[in-house]
N, C-alpha and C positions, 0 to 999 in steps of 0.2 A: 579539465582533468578527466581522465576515464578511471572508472574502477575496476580494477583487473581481475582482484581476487575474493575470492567467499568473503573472506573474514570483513576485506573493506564494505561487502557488502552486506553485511551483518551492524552496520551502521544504523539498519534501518529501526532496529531492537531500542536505539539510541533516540528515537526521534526522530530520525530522517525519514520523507516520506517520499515513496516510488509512483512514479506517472508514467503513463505509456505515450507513445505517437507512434508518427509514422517511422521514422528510423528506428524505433524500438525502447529500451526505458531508461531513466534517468531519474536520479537521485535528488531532491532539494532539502538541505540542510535548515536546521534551525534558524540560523542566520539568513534564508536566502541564496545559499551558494546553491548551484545545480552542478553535478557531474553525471555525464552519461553512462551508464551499463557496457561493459565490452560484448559483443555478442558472443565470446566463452561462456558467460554466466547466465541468458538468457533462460533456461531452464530453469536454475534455483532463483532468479528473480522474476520471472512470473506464476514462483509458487507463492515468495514473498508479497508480489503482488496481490494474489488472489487471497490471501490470509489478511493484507491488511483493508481489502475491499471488504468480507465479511464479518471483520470486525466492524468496519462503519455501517456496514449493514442492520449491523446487529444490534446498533447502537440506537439506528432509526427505525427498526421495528419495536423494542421494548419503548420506546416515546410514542409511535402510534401506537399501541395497545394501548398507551395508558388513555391517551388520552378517548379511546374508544371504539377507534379506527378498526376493523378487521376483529372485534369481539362480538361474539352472539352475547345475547342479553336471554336465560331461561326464563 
């Protein structure tokens, strides 16, 4: 299945998480399903992406800070 339109790609607000390759991006669902990105939406789904890259980003910076990583000690 491709996903055509914003809204279906607003799934990803749901728990669906977006992966790039070489053909471009796709969807896997909670369950395991994958649907691919139509290249129409490529633009709002590599903002998508980018938003939910720095949220795991951000998720593994606040864990290494904690535990010491990348903190000055005065």
């Amino acid at each position: 299945m491709v996903v055509r339109s914003v809204e279906e790609l607003r799934r990803v607000q749901e728990g669906w998480r977006l992966t790039r390759d070489r053909k471009g991006f796709k969807m896997r669902g909670p369950g395991g399903r994958w649907e691919r990105v139509s290249r129409d939406l490529e633009v709002v789904a590599a903002e998508l992406y980018e938003s939910q890259r720095s949220e795991r980003g951000g998720r593994a910076r606040a864990v290494g800070a904690a535990q010491g990583e990348g903190a000055t000690v005065p």
